[in-house]
ZADO-1210 file (C-alpha; in nm, 4 decimals, padded with zeros to 6 digits):
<atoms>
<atom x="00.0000" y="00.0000" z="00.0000" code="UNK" pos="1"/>
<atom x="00.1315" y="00.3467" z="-00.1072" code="UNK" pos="2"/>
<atom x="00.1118" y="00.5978" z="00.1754" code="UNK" pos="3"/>
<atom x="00.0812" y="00.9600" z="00.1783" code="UNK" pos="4"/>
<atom x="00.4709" y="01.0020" z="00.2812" code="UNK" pos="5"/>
<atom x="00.5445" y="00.7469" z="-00.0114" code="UNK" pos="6"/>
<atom x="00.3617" y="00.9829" z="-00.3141" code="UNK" pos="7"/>
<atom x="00.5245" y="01.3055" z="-00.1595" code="UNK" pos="8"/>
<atom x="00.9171" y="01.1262" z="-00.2332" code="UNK" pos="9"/>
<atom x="01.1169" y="01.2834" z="-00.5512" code="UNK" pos="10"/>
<atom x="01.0332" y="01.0755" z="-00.8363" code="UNK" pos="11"/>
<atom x="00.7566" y="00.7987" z="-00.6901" code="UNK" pos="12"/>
<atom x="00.4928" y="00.8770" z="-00.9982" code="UNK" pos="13"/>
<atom x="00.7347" y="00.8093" z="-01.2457" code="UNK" pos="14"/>
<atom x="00.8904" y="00.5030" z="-01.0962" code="UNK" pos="15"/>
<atom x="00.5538" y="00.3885" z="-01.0714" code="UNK" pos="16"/>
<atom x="00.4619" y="00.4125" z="-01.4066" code="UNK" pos="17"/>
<atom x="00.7699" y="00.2366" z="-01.5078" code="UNK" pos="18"/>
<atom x="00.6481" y="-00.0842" z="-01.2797" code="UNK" pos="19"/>
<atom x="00.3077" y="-00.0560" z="-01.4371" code="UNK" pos="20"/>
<atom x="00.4285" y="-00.0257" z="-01.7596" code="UNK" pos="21"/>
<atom x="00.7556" y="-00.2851" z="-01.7613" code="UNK" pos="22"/>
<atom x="00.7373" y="-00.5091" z="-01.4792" code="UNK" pos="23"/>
<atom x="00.3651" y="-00.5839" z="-01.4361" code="UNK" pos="24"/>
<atom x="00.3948" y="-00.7909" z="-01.7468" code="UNK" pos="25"/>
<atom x="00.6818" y="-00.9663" z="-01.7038" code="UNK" pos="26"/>
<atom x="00.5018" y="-01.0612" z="-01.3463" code="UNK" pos="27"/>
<atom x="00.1719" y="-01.1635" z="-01.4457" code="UNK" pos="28"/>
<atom x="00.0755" y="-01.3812" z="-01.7722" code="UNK" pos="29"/>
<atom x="-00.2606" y="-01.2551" z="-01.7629" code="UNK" pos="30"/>
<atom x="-00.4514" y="-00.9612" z="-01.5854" code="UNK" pos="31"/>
<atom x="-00.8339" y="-00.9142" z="-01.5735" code="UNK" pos="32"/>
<atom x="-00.9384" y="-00.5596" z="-01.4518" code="UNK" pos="33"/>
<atom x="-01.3202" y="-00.4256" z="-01.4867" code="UNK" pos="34"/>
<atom x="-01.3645" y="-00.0513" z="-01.3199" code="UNK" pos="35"/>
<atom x="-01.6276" y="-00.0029" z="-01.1050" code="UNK" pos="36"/>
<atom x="-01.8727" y="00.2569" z="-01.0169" code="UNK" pos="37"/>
<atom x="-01.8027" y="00.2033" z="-00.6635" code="UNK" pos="38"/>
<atom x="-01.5138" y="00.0945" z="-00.4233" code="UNK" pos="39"/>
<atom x="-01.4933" y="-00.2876" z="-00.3449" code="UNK" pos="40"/>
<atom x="-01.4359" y="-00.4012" z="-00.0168" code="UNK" pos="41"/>
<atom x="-01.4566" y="-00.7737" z="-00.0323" code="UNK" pos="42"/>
<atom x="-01.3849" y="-00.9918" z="-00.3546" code="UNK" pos="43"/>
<atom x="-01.3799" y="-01.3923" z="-00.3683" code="UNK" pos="44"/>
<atom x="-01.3590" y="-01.6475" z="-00.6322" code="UNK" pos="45"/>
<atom x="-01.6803" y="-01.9008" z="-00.5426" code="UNK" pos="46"/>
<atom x="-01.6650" y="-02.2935" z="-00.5636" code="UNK" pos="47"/>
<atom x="-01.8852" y="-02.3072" z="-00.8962" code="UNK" pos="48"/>
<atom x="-01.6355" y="-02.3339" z="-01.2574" code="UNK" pos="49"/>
<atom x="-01.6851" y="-02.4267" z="-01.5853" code="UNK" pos="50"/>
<atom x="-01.3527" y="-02.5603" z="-01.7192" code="UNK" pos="51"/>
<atom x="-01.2184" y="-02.5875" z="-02.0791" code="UNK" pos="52"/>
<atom x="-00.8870" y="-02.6235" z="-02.2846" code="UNK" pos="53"/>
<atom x="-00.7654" y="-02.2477" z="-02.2785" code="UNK" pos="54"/>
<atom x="-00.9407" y="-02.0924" z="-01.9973" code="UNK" pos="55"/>
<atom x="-01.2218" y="-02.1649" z="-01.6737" code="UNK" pos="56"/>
<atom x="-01.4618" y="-01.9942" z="-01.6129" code="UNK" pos="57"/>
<atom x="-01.4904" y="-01.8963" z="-01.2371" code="UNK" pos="58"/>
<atom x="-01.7565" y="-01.7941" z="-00.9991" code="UNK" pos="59"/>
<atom x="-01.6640" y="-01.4588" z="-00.8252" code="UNK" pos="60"/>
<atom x="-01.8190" y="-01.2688" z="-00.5398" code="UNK" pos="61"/>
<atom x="-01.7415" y="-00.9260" z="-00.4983" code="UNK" pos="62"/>
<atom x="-01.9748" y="-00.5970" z="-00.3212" code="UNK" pos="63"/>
<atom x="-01.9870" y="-00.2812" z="-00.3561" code="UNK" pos="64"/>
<atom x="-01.9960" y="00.0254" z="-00.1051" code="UNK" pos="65"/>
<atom x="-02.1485" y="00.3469" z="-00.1660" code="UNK" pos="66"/>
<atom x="-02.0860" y="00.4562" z="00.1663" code="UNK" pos="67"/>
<atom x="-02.3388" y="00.7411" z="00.2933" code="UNK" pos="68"/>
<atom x="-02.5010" y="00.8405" z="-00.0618" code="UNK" pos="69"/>
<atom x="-02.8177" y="00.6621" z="-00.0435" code="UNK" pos="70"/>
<atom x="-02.7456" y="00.4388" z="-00.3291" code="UNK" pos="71"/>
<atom x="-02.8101" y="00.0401" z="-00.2578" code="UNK" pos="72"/>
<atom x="-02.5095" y="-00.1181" z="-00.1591" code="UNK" pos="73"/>
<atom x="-02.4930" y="-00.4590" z="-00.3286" code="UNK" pos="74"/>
<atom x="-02.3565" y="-00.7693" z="-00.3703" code="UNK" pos="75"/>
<atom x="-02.2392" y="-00.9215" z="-00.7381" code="UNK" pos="76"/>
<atom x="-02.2251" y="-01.2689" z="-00.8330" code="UNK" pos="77"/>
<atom x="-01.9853" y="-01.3361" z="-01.1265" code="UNK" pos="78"/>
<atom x="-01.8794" y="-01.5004" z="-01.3824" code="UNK" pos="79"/>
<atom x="-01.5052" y="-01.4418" z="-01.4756" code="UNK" pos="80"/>
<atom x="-01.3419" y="-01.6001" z="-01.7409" code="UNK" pos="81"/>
<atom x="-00.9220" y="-01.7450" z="-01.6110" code="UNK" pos="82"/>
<atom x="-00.6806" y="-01.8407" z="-01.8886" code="UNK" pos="83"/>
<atom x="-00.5540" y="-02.1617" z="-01.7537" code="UNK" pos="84"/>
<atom x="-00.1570" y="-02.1972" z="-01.7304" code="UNK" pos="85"/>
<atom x="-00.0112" y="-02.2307" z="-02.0375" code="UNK" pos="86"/>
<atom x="-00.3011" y="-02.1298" z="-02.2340" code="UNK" pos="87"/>
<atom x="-00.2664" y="-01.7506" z="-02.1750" code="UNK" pos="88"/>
<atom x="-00.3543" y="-01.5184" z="-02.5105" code="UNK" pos="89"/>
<atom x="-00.0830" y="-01.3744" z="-02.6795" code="UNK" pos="90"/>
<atom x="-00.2468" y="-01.0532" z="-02.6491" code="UNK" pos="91"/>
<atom x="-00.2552" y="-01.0800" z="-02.2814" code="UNK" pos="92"/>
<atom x="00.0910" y="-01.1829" z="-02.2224" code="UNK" pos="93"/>
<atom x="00.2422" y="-00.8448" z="-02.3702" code="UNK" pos="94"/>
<atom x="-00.0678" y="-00.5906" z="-02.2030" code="UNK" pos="95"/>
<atom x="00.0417" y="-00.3644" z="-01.9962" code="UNK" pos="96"/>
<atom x="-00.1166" y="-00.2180" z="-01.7054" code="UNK" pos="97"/>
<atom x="-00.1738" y="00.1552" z="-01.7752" code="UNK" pos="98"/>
<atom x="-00.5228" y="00.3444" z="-01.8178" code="UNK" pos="99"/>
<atom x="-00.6645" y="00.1471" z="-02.1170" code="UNK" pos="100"/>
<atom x="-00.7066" y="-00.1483" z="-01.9187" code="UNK" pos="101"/>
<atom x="-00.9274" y="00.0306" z="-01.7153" code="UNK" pos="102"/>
<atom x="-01.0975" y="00.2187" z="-02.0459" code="UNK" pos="103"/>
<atom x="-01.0999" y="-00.0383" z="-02.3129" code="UNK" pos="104"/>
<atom x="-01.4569" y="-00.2679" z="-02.2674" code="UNK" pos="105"/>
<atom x="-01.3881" y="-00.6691" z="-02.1621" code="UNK" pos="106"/>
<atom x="-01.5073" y="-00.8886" z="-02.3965" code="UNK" pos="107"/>
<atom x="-01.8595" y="-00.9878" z="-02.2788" code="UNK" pos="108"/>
<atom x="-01.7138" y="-01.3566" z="-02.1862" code="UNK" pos="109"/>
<atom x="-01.4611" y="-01.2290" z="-01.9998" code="UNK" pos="110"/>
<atom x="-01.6349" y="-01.0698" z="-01.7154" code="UNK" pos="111"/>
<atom x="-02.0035" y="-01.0857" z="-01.6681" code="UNK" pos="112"/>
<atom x="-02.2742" y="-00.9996" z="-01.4110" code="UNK" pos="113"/>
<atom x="-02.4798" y="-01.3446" z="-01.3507" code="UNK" pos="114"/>
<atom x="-02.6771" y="-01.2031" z="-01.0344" code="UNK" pos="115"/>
<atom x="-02.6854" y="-00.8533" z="-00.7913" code="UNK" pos="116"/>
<atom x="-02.8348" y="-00.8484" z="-00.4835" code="UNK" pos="117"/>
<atom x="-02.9385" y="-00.5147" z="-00.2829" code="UNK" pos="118"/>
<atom x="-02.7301" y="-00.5971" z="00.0312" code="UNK" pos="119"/>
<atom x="-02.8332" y="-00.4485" z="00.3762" code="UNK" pos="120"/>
<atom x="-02.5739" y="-00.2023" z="00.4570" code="UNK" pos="121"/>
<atom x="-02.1879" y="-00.2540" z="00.3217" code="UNK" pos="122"/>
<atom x="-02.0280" y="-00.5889" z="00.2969" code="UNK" pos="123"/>
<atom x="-01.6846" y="-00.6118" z="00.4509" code="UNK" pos="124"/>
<atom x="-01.6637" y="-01.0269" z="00.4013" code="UNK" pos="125"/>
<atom x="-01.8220" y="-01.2801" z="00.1779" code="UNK" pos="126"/>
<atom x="-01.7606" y="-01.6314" z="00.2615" code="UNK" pos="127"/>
<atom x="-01.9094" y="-01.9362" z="00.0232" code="UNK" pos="128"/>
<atom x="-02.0613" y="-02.1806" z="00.2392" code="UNK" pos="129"/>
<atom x="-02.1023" y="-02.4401" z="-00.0206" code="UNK" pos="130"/>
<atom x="-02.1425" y="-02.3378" z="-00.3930" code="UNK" pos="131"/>
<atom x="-02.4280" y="-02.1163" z="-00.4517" code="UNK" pos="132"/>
<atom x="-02.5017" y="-01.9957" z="-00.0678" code="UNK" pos="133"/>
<atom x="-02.2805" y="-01.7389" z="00.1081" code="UNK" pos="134"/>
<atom x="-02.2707" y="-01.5686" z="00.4268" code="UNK" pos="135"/>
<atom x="-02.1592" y="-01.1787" z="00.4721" code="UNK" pos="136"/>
<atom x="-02.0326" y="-00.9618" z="00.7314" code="UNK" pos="137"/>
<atom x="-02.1997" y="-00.5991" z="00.7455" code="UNK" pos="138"/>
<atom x="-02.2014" y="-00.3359" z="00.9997" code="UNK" pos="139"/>
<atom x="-02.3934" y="-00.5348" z="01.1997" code="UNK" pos="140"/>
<atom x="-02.4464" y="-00.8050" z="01.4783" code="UNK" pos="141"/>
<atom x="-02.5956" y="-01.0353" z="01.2788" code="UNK" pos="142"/>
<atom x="-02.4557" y="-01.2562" z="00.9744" code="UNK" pos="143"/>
<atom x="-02.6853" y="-01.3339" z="00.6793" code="UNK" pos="144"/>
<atom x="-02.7227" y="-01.6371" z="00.4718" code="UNK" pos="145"/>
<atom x="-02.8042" y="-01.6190" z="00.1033" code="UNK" pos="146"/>
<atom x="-02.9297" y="-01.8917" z="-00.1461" code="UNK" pos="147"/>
<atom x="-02.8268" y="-01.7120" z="-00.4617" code="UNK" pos="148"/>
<atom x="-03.0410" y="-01.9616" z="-00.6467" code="UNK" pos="149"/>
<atom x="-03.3774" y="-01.8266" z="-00.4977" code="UNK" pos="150"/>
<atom x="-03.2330" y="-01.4646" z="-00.4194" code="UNK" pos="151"/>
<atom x="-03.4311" y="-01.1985" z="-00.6956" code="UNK" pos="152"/>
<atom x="-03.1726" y="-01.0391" z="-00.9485" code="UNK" pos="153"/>
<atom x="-03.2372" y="-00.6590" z="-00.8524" code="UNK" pos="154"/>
<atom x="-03.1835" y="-00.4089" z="-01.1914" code="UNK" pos="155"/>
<atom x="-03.3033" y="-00.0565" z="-00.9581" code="UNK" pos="156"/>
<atom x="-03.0324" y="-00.0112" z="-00.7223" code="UNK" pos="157"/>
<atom x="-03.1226" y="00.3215" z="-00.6902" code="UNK" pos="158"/>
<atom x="-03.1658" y="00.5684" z="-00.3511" code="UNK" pos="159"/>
<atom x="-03.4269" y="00.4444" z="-00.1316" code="UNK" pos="160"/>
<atom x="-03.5430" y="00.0859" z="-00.2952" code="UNK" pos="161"/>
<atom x="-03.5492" y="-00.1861" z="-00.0712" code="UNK" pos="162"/>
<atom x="-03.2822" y="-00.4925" z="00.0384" code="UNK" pos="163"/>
<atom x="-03.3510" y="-00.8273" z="-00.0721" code="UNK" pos="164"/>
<atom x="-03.4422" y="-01.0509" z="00.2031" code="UNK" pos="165"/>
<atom x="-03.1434" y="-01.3271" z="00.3632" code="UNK" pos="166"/>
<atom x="-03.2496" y="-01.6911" z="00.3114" code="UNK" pos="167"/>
<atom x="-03.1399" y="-01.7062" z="00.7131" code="UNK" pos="168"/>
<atom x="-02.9943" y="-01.4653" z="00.9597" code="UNK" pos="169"/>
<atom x="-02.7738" y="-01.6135" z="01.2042" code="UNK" pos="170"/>
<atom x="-02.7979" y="-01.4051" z="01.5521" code="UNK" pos="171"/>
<atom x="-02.5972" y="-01.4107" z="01.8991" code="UNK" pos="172"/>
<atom x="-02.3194" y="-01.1479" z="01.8390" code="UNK" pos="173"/>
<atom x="-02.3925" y="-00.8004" z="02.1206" code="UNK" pos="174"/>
<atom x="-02.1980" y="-00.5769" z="01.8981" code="UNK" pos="175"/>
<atom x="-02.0866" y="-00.5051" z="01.5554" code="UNK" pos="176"/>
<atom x="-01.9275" y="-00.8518" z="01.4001" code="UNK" pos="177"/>
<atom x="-01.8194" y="-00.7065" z="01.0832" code="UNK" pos="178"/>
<atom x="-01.4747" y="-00.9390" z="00.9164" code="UNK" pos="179"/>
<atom x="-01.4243" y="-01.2025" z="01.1223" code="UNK" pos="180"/>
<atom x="-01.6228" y="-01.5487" z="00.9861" code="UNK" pos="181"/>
<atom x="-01.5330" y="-01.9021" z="00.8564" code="UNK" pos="182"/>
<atom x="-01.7147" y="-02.2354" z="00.7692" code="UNK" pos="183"/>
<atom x="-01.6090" y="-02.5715" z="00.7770" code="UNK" pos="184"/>
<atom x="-01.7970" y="-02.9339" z="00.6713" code="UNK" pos="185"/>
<atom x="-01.9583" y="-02.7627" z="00.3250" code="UNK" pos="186"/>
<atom x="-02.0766" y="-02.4481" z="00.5865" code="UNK" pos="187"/>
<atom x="-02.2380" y="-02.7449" z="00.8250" code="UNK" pos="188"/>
<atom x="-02.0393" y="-02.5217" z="01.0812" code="UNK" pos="189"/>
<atom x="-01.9659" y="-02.1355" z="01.0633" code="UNK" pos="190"/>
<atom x="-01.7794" y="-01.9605" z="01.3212" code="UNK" pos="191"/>
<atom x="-01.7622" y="-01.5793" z="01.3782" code="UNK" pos="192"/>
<atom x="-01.5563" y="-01.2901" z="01.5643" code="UNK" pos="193"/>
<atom x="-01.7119" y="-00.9258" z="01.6621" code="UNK" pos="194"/>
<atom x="-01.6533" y="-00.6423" z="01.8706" code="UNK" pos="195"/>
<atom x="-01.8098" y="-00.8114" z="02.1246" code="UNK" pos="196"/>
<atom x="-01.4780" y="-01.0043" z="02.1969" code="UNK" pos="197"/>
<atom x="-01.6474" y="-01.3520" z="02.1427" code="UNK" pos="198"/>
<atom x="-01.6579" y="-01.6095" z="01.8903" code="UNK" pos="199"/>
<atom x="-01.9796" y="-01.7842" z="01.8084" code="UNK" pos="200"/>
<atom x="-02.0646" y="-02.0748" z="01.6723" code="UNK" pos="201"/>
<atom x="-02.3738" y="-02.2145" z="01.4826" code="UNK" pos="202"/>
<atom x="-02.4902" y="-02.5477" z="01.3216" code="UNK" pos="203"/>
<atom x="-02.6872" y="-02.5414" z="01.0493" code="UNK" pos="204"/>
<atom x="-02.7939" y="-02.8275" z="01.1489" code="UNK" pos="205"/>
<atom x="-03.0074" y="-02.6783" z="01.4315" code="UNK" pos="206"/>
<atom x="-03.1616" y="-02.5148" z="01.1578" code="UNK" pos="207"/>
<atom x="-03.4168" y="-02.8380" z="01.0429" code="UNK" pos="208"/>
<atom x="-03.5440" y="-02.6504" z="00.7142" code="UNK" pos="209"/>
<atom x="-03.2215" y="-02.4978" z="00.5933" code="UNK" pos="210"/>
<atom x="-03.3394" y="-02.2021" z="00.3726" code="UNK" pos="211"/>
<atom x="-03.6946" y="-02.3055" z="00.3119" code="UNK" pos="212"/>
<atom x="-03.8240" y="-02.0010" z="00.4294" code="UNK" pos="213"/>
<atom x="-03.7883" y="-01.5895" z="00.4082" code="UNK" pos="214"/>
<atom x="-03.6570" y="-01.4439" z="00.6913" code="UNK" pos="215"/>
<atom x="-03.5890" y="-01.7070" z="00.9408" code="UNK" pos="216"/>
<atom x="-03.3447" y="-01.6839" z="01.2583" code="UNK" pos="217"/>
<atom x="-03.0676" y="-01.8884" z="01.3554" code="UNK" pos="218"/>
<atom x="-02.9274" y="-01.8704" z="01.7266" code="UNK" pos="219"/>
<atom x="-02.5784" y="-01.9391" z="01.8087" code="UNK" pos="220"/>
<atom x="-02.5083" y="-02.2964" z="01.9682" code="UNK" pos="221"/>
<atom x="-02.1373" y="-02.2124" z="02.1471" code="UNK" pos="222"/>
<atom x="-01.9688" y="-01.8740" z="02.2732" code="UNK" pos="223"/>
<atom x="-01.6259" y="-01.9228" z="02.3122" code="UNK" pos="224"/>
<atom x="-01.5019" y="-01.6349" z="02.5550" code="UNK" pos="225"/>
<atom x="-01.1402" y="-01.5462" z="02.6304" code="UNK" pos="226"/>
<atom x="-01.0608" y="-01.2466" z="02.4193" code="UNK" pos="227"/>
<atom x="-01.0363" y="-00.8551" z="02.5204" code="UNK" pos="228"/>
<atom x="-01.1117" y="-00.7118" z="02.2514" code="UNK" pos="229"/>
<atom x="-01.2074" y="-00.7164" z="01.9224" code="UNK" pos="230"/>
<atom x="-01.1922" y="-01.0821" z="01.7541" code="UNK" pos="231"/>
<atom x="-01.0386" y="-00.9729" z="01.4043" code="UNK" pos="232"/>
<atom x="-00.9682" y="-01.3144" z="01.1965" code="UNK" pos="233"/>
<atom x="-01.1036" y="-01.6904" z="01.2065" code="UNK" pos="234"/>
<atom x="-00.9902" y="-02.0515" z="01.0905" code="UNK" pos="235"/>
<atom x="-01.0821" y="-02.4026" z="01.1044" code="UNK" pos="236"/>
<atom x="-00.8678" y="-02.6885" z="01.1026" code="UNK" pos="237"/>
<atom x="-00.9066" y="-02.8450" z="00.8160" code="UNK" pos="238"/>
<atom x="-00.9342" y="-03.2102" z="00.9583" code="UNK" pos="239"/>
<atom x="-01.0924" y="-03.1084" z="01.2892" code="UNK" pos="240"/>
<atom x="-01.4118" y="-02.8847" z="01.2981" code="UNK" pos="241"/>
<atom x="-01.3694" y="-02.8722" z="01.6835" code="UNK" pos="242"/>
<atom x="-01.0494" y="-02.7542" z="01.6097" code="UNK" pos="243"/>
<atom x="-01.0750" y="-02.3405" z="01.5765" code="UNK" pos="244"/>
<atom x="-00.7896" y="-02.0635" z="01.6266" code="UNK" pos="245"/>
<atom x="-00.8485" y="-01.6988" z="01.6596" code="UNK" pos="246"/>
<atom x="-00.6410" y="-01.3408" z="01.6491" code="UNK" pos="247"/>
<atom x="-00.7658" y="-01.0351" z="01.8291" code="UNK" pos="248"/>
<atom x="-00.7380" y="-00.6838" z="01.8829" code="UNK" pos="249"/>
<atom x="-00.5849" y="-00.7446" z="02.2072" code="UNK" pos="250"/>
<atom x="-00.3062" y="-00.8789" z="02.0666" code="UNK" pos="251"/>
<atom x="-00.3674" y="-01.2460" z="02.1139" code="UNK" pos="252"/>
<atom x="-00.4221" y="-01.5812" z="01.9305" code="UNK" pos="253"/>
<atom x="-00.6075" y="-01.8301" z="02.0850" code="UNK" pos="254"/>
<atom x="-00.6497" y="-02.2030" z="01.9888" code="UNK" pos="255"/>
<atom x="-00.9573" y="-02.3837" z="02.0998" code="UNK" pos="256"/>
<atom x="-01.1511" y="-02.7095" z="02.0884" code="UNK" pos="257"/>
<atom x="-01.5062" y="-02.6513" z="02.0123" code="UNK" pos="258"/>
<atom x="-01.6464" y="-02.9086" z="02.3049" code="UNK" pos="259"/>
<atom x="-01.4607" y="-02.6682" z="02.5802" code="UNK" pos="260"/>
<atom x="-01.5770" y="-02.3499" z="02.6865" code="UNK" pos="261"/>
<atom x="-01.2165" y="-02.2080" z="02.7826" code="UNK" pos="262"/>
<atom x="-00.9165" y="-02.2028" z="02.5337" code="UNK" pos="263"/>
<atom x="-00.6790" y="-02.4952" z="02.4784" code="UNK" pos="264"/>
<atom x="-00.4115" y="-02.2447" z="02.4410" code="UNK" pos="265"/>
<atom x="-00.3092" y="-01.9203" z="02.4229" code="UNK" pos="266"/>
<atom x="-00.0496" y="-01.6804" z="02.2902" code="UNK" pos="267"/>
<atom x="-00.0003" y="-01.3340" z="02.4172" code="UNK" pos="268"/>
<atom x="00.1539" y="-01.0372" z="02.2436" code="UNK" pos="269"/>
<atom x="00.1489" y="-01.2147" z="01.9010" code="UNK" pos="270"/>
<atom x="00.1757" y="-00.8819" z="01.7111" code="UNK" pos="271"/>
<atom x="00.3046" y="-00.5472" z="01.7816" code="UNK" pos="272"/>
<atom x="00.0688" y="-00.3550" z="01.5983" code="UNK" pos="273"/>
<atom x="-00.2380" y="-00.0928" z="01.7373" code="UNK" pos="274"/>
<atom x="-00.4762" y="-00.3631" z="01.5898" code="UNK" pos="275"/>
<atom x="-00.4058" y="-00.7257" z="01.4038" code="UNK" pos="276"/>
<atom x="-00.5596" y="-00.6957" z="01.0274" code="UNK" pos="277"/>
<atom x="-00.9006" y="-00.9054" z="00.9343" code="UNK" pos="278"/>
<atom x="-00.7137" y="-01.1588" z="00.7419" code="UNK" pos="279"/>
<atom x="-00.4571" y="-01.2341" z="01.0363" code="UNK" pos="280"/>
<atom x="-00.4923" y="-01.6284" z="01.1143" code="UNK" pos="281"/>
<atom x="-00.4287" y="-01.8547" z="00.8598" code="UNK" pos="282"/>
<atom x="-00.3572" y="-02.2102" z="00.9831" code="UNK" pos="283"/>
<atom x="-00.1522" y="-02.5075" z="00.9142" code="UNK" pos="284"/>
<atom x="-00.2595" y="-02.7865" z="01.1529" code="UNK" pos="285"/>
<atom x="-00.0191" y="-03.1018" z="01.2186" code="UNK" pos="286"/>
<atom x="-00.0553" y="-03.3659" z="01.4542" code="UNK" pos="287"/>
<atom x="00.1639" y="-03.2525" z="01.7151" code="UNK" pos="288"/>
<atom x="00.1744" y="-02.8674" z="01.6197" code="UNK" pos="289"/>
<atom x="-00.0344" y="-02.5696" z="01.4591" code="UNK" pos="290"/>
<atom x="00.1486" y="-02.3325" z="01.2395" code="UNK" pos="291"/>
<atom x="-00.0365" y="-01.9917" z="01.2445" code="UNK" pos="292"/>
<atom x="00.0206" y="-01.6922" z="00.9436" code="UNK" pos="293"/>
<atom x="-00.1226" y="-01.4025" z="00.9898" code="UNK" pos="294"/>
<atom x="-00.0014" y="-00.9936" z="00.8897" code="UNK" pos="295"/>
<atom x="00.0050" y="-00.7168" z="01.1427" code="UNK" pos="296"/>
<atom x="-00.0551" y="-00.3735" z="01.0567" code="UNK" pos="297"/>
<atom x="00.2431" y="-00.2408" z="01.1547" code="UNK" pos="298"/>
<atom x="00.4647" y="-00.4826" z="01.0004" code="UNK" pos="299"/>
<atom x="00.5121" y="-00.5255" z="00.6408" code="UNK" pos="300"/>
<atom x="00.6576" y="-00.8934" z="00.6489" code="UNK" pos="301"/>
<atom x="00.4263" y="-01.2001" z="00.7368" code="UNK" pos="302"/>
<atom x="00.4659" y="-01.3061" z="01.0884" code="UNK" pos="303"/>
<atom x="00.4533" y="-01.6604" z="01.1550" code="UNK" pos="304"/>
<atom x="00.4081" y="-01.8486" z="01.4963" code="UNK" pos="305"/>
<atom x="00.4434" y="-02.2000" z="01.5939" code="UNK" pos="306"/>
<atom x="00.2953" y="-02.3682" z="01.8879" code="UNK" pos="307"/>
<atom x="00.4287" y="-02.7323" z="01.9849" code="UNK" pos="308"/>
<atom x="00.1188" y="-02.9533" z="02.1249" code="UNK" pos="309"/>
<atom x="00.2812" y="-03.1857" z="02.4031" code="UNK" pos="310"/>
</atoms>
């Protein structure tokens, strides 16, 4: 990220422009960029694809935030069209990343809009639970659930028309739980952090009709309590659902097992930053030891921790 400090040095445009121009392409075989109308805060590629010879074809998630104008803030389902390795165009390979990337139209089967739905308030994380339903993170306490299947395709997202409706809203958070969430088992299990300083946990399973009807509440089945402050990233092990680790605001990571209320472990000043960022924890679990990525906002370089399990 470029900061203010960085664009007032001697000569930072122009070295910039030569990495767009010459080393972007030597970097990347291919590049896909659409402009916006608004700024995007969360983008993922989905579980659905449609793979050929040359290219895939890729579901992709991504919102958009029009802050405090009025407009509808929404959320766009995807289609985007990936050269596959070795396949790249020749006309890709050589483009360079200057303003007609941004001005020159995508081919129609390169990037198109399959679905938008009017989202209520911004969405600051999208995860898929399984392919074609999704959960988001807003400004909110709550998380919502969407079948995009059975969600409406809204055209108007003008000032003042209304949000679509969540297939299921999952409730339990006391404050604002806006980045923090991950599923495991197919989104069986999802998991989520807030400024509440807990992490809750819901089966969907204690849902009997799973998203057979409009607006329908989902409690929390487990709080897992230990952090001061705000619970800023999530993840599951992979070959464990109990299994669960957590970074927070307060400087901490804490490993749990999902049948025990307090933490299995715990590791304090894991970052040195004011706050750890939303994509902290990242985790690599072993049978005797967890590996745990995550970035701090102060640092630049990715700080890693390892805990040995006795």
């Amino acid at each position: 990220m470029n900061t203010k400090a960085d664009r007032r040095t001697p000569g930072f445009d122009q070295r910039r422009e030569h990495w767009k121009h010459s080393h972007v392409p030597l970097l990347y075989d291919w590049m896909l960029s659409r402009k916006c109308p608004w700024p995007s805060a969360c983008v993922q590629f989905g579980l659905g694809y449609d793979s050929r010879d040359t290219y895939t074809d890729r579901t992709l998630y991504l919102s958009e935030r029009t802050g405090e104008t009025g407009d509808a803030n929404t959320l766009y389902v995807a289609s985007a069209r990936v050269a596959n390795e070795h396949a790249t165009r020749s006309a890709d390979v050589t483009k360079k990343w200057s303003e007609n990337v941004y001005r020159d139209p995508l081919p129609s089967s390169d990037f198109r809009i399959k679905k938008k739905i009017i989202h209520p308030g911004e969405v600051n994380r999208v995860r898929e639970l399984r392919e074609g339903v999704v959960v988001t993170h807003t400004d909110h306490p709550n998380l919502f659930v969407w079948d995009i299947e059975r969600q409406p395709h809204r055209k108007d997202t003008s000032k003042g028309v209304e949000s679509n409706v969540p297939d299921l809203t999952l409730v339990g958070h006391q404050a604002n739980a806006e980045y923090a969430v991950e599923s495991v088992e197919e989104g069986k299990i999802i998991a989520s952090g807030g400024k509440d300083k807990l992490v809750l946990i819901w089966q969907m399973e204690d849902y009997e009709t799973l998203l057979s009807s409009k607006n329908s509440h989902l409690l929390n089945r487990t709080i897992l309590r230990g952090h001061s402050d705000t619970v800023e990233g999530l993840a599951f092990n992979p070959e464990d659902s109990r299994r669960l680790v957590s970074g927070g605001d307060d400087k901490c990571v804490f490993f749990w097992d999902t049948r025990k209320s307090a933490a299995t472990g715990k590791i304090n000043d894991a970052h040195q930053g004011v706050r750890m960022s939303q994509e902290l924890v990242s985790a690599v679990f072993a049978r005797y030891r967890d590996l745990v990525f995550g970035r701090d906002f102060a640092l630049s370089a990715v700080t890693c921790l390892l805990v040995v399990r006795m």
